[in-house]
C-alpha positions as CSV (number, residue, x, y, z in Angstrom):
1,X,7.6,3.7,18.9
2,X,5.4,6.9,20.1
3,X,2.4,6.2,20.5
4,X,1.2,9.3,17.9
5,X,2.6,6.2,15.0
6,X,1.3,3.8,16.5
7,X,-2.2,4.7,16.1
8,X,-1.9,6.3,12.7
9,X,-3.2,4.7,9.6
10,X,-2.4,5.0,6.3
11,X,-4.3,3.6,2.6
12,X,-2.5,3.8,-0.6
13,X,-4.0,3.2,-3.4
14,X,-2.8,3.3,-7.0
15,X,-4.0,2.4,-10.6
16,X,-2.2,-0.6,-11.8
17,X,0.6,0.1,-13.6
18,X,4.1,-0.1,-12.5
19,X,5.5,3.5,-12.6
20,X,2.7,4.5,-10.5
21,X,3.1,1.7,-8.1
22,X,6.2,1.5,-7.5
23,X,6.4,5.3,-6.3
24,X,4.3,4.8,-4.2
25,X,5.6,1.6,-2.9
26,X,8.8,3.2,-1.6
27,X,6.8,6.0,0.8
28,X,4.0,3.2,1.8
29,X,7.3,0.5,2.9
30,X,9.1,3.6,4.4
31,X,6.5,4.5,6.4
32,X,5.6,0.5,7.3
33,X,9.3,0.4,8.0
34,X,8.7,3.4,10.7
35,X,6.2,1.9,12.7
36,X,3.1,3.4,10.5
37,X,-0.1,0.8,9.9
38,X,-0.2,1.1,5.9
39,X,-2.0,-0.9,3.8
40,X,-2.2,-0.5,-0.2
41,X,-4.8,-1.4,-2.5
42,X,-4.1,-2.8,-5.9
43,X,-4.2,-5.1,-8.4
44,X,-3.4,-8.8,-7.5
45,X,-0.7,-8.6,-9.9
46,X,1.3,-6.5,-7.7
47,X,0.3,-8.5,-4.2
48,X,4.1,-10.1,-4.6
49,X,5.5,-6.4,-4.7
50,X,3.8,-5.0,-2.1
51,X,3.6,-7.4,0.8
52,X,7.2,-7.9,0.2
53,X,7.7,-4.1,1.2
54,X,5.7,-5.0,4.1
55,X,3.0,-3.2,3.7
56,X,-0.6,-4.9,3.8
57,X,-2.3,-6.1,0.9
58,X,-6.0,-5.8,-0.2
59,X,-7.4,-6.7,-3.4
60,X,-8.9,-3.6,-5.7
61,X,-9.5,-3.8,-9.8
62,X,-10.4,-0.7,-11.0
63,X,-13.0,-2.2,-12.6
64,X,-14.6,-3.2,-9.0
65,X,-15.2,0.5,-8.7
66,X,-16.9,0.9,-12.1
67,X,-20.8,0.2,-12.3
């Protein structure tokens, strides 16, 4: 893998509803696939989903962002 991939690191993050998740989950598991480090923030109901794609998981509620 060149090293240019190996060093590059990639955040997706999406609101938590399916159609917007999954889109995105096919780039982010592409791009994990490739050699990328890519993580995605998101609901825990889609931690199943997304660690499956191989793609790092980490917890966000959009509510967490809300004051």
């Amino acid at each position: 893998m060149p090293e240019a991939v190996r060093n590059k690191r990639l955040l997706f993050v999406a609101p938590p509803y399916f159609g917007h998740v999954n889109q995105m989950l096919v780039l982010a598991g592409e791009l994990a696939h490739r050699g990328f480090c890519v993580a995605f923030a998101g609901a825990d109901l889609f931690r199943d989903r997304i660690t499956r794609a191989g793609v790092s998981f980490l917890r966000w509620e959009p509510e967490d962002a809300m004051p």
